[in-house]
KEDREN-40530 format. One record per residue (C-alpha): z, x, y. Coordinates in steps of 0.02 Angstrom, whole numbers, padded with zeros to 5 digits, always signed. Example, Ala and Ser with C-alpha at 12.3 -4.5 7.8 and 13.67 -1.06 7.14 Angstrom:
+00390+00615-00225
+00357+00684-00053
***
This chain:
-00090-01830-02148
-00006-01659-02124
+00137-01647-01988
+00207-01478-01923
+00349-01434-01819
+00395-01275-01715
+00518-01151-01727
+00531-01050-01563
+00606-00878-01614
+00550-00720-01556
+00362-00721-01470
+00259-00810-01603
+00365-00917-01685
+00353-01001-01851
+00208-01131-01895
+00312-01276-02000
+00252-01381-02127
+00346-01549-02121
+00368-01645-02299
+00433-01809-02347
+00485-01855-02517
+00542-02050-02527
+00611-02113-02696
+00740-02238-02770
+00932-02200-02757
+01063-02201-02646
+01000-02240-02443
+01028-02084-02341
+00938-01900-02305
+00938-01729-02371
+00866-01597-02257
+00816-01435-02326
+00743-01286-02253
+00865-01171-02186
+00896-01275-02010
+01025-01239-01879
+01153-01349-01830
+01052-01438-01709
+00912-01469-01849
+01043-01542-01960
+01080-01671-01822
+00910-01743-01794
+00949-01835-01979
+01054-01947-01883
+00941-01947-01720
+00801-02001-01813
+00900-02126-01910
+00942-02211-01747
+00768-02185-01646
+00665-02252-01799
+00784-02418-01789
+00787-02418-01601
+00591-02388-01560
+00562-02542-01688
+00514-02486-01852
+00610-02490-02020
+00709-02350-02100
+00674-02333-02273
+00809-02408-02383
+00781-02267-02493
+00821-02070-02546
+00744-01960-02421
+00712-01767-02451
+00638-01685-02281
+00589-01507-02312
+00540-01388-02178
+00436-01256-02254
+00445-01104-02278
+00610-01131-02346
+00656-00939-02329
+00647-00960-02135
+00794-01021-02025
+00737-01163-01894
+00820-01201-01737
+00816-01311-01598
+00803-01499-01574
+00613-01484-01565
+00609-01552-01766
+00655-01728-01699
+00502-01817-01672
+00381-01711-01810
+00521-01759-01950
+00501-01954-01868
+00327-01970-01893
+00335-01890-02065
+00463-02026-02123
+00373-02166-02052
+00206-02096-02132
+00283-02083-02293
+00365-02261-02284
+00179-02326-02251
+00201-02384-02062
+00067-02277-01977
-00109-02276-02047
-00133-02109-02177
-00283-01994-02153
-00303-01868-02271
-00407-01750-02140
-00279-01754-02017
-00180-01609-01956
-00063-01603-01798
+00065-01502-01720
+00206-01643-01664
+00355-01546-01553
+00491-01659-01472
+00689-01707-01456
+00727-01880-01480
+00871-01995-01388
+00950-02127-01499
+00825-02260-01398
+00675-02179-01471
+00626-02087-01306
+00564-01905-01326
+00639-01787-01221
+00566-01606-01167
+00583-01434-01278
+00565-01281-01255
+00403-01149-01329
+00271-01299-01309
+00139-01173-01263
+00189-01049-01412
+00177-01187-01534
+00004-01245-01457
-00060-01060-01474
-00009-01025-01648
-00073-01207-01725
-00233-01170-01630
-00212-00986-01729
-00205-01094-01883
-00355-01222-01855
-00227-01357-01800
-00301-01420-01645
-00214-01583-01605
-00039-01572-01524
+00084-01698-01483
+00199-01673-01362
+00323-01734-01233
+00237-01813-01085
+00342-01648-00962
+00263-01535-01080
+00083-01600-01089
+00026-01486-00930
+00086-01296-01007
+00007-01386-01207
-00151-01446-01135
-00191-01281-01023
-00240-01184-01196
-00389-01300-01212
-00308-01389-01370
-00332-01573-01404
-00151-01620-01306
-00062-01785-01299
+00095-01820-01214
+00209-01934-01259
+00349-02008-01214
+00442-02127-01354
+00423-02120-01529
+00317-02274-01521
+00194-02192-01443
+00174-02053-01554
+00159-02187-01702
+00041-02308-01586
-00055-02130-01564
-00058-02067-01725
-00118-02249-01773
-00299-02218-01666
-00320-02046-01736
-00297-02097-01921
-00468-02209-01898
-00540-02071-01813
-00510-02146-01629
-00444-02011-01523
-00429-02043-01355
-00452-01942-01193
-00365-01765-01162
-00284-01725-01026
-00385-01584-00942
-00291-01560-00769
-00213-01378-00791
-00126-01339-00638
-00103-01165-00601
+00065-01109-00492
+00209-00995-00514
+00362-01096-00574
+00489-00953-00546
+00520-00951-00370
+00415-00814-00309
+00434-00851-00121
+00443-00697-00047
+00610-00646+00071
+00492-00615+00245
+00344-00472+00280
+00356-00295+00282
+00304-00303+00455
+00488-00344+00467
+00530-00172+00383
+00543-00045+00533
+00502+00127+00486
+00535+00190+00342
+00347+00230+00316
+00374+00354+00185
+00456+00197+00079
+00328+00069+00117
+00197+00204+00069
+00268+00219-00104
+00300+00045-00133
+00116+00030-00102
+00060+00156-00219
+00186+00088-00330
+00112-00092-00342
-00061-00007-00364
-00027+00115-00506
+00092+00014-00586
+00237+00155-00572
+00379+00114-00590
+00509+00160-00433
+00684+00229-00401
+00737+00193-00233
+00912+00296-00179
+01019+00337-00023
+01166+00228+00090
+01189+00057+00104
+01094-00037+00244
+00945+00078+00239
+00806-00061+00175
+00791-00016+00002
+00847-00204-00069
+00751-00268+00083
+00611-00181+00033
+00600-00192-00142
+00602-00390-00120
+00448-00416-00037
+00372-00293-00158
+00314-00448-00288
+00189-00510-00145
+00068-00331-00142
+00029-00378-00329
-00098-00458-00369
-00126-00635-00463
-00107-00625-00652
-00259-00621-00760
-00296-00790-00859
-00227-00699-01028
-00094-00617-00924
-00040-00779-00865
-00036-00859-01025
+00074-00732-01125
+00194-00733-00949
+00181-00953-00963
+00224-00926-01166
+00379-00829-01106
+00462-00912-00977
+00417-01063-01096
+00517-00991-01245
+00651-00959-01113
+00672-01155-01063
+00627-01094-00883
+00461-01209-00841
+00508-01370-00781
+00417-01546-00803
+00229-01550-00778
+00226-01361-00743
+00056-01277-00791
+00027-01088-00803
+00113-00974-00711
-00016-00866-00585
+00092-00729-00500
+00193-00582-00563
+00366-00659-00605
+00506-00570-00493
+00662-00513-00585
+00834-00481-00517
+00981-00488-00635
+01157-00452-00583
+01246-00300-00629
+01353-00369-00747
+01200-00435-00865
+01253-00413-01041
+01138-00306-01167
+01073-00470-01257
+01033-00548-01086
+00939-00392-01017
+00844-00335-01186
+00839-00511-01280
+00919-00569-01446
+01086-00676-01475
+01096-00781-01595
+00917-00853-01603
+00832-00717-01518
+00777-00777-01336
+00713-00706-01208
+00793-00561-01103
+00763-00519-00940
+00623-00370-00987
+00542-00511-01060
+00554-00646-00923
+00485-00484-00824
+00328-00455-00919
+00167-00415-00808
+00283-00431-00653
+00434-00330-00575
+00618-00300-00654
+00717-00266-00494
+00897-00179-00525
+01002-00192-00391
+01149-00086-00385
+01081+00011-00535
+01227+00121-00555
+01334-00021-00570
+01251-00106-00740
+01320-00058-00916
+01289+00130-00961
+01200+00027-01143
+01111-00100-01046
+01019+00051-00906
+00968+00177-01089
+00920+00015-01191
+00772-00002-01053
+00701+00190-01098
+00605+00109-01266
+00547-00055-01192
+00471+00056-01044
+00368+00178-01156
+00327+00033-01289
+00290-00112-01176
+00382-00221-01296
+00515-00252-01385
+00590-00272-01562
+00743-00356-01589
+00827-00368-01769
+00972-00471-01861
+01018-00504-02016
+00940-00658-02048
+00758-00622-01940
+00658-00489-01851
+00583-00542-01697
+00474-00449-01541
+00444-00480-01360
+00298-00431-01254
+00400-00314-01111
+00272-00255-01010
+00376-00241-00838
+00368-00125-00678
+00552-00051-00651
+00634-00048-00483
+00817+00040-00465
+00917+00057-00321
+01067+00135-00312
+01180+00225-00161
+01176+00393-00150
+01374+00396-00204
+01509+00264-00270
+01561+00267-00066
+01404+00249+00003
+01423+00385+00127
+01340+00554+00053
+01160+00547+00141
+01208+00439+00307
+01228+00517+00470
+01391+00553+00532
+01462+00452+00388
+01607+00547+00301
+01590+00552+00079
+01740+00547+00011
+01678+00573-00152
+01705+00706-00261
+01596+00812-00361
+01652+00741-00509
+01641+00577-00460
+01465+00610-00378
+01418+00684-00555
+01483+00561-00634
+01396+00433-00545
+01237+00514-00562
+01262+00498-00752
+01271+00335-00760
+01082+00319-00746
+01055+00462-00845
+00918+00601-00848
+00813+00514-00993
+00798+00346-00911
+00762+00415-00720
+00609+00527-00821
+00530+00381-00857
+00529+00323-00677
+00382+00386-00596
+00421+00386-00397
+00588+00439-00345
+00615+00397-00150
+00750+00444-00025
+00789+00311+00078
+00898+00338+00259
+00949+00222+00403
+00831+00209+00554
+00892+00244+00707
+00900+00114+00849
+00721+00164+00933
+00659+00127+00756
+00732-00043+00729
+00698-00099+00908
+00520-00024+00916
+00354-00104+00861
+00356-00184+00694
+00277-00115+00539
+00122-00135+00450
+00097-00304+00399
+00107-00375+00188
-00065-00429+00201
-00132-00264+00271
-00040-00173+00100
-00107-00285-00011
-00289-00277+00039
-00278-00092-00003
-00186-00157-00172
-00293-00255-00230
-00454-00158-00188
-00364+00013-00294
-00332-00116-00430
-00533-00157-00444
-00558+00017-00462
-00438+00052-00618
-00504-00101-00693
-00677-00067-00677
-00624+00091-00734
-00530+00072-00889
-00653-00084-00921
-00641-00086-01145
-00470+00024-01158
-00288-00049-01197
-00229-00027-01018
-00297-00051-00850
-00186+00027-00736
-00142+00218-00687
+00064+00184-00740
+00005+00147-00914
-00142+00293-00917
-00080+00403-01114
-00054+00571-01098
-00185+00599-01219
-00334+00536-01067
-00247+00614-00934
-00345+00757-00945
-00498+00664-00952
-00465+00520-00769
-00365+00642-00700
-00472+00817-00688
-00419+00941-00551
-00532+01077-00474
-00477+01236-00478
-00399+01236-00302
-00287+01089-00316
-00248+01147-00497
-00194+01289-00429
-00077+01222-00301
-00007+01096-00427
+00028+01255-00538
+00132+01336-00402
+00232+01172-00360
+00288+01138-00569
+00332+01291-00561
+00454+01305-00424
+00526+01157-00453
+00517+01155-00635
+00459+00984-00677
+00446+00951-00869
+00288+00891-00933
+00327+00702-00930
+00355+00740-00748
+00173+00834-00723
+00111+00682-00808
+00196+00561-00694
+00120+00676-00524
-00041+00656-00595
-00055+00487-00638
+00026+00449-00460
-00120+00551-00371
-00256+00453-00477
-00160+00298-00409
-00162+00381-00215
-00352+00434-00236
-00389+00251-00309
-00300+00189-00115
-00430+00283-00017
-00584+00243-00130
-00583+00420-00190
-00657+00446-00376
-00599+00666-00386
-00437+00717-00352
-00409+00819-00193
-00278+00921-00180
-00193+00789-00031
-00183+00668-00154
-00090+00790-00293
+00030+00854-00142
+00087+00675-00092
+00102+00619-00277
+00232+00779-00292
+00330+00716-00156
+00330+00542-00211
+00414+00623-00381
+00511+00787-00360
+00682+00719-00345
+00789+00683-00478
+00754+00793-00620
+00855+00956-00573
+00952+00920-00426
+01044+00814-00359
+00942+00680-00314
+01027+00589-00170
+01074+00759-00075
+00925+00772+00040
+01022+00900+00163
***
């Protein structure tokens, strides 16, 4: 019988091989592998659970050795798989030489199994491995049994044994094969835009935006919609794609954020950290390398509120993870990536007063500090942002008039542009216009001579760089896409310029 535990770090994880080595000498345990403190622990958690839950401890030496040795484990996880390798060693469950299982679980002193975190990562890489059989906690069965694996969930160590019992004589009893499929991350979504008065130029973008996959820098005073806005953004996207929403599922898993009996996550996960996030909690890392915010953001929306107002290292650390769709994180004990494939949404004011951009408001900022401001987001970050919008205050006939356009109205539109980049890109690394490489722009993105012309006459008079002219193009594929277009017209290249020409040589909050 082989037995494997789990470590959780980084995006795979580590596949462990659990051994037992019982001999004569003094009673106690040695535990060898390179495990955290936690892991340490679970000598005296299994001690106590294998006496509680009935069985004997072995009056004997006992050498546990997680291999490989050269990797550190962590996490309580190690409990229950280090359990049932004592008491299959010791004789007290039935041996089969053919089987092979993946056991993950904490255990309380009474022999109950508690919840972990990474249950779906550790299903996915023992199925990478031909290990097909997973034992789990009972609040963890739903996210292990919705890759299709042979899942079991338990829920006290005498369960697993009683389990491991049947499927030693080749008895294995029925899966569980109910995968629910909701969003576990709170994704109601703060009202319509129909509650969004004007401001058509900003709903406009933020519809392009969800369809293209670009990401967005919303700017101007306080009170103008642009938080309002960018909330109810999450709902124009559409539902994640069944690989999609397992890779989002093994994330937020990793994380610790699924509770009991949660299946796979099926919408875009909503991100909205507060301006005093730390590097390690935006990008990922610490100690054991979890999870940062880019990450908990993958296939869905990383909203910065405030933008100005995060750490000048946490706003440039974002400029890789944005080209790479990932991210790498290193220490000196591991190496570790994350999948960070996130849309970006900023908003900032157009000044540290609030006032530069508002009618009849009075800055009292100066140019330095205006500058300086500006600088905080920097020009290599805000080059990577595709759509750069100006956002002002409606007046009162606006915000007393007839509401706007409706969500579901938007998302039709959405959804029908995303079809036609998938259908599309169908058999290439990318199926969006955001993520189109400069190296095919040329060939989705062809101009006649016309609009070529025009586009010529607008980089150069406001002399755009060529990530820019990239960006312009990309938004017009994502703008033709919207009206069921397959050329470019020379509209669609005019209102892509205008979704992107602030920002990258003037000062992008003074509209006057």
């Amino acid at each position: 019988m082989e037995i494997y535990g789990y470590d959780p770090t980084g995006f795979d994880g580590e596949l462990v091989t659990i051994e037992v080595d019982i001999r004569r000498g003094i009673p106690g345990m040695d535990l060898v592998g390179l495990g955290d403190e936690a892991v340490r622990e679970s000598k005296e958690r299994v001690r106590a659970a294998i006496r509680n839950a009935g069985f004997c401890f072995p009056p004997d030496r006992i050498l546990v050795n997680l291999a490989p040795a050269s990797v550190r484990k962590i996490g309580s996880g190690f409990d229950l798989p280090i359990a049932a390798a004592v008491l299959a060693a010791s004789g007290q469950l039935a041996s089969s030489p053919d089987l092979r299982a993946i056991v993950i679980g904490e255990l309380e002193l009474s022999g109950r199994v508690r919840p972990v975190r990474g249950v779906l990562s550790a299903v996915a890489i023992a199925l990478d491995h031909g290990i097909s059989v997973s034992i789990v906690p009972d609040e963890n069965l739903a996210e292990a049994a919705s890759l299709g694996s042979r899942a079991y969930g338990v829920s006290s160590l005498g369960d697993c044994a009683s389990l491991m019992d049947l499927m030693a004589v080749g008895r294995f009893p029925p899966v569980f094969d109910a995968v629910p499929r909701f969003n576990s991350q709170a994704t109601t979504v703060e009202g319509d835009f129909s509650d969004l008065h004007g401001q058509a130029v900003l709903k406009r973008a933020l519809e392009v935006a969800a369809a293209g996959a670009h990401n967005v820098f919303l700017f101007g005073p306080p009170g103008s919609g642009k938080t309002m806005a960018a909330r109810r953004f999450q709902a124009l996207l559409p539902d994640l794609k069944q690989e999609d929403s397992i890779s989002v599922t093994r994330i937020h898993s990793l994380a610790g954020n699924l509770g009991a009996n949660e299946g796979l996550i099926s919408r875009p996960p909503f991100r909205s950290p507060h301006h005093s996030a730390s590097l390690e909690g935006m990008i990922g890392g610490g100690r054991y390398i979890r999870p940062g915010e880019i990450s908990l953001a993958h296939k869905g929306v990383l909203f910065l509120d405030e933008a100005a107002e995060f750490r000048l290292d946490v706003l440039q650390a974002l400029r890789e993870p944005l080209e790479e769709q990932r991210v790498s994180i290193s220490r000196a004990q591991r190496s570790a990536w994350l999948p960070a494939d996130f849309q970006l949404i900023m908003a900032a004011n157009s000044c540290p007063c609030g006032n530069l951009g508002r009618a009849g408001g009075i800055c009292v900022c100066s140019p330095q500090e205006i500058l300086k401001y500006r600088k905080r987001m920097g020009g290599p970050l805000l080059d990577r942002i595709d759509i750069r919008i100006p956002v002002s205050p409606i007046g009162i006939s606006e915000l007393t008039g007839i509401p706007g356009e409706s969500t579901a109205a938007m998302s039709s539109r959405v959804l029908a542009a995303v079809d036609r980049q998938e259908r599309r890109y169908e058999g290439l690394p990318f199926s969006r216009n955001g993520r189109l490489p400069p190296a095919l722009i040329g060939r989705f993105c062809s101009l006649d001579d016309d609009t070529a012309l025009a586009f010529a006459k607008a980089v150069e008079r406001l002399a755009l760089s060529s990530r820019a002219c990239h960006s312009i193009l990309k938004i017009a594929r994502t703008i033709a896409d919207l009206e069921g277009e397959e050329r470019l017209r020379k509209s669609h290249v005019l209102e892509a310029i205008q979704h992107r020409r602030y920002g990258d040589n003037d000062f992008f909050w003074d509209q006057t």
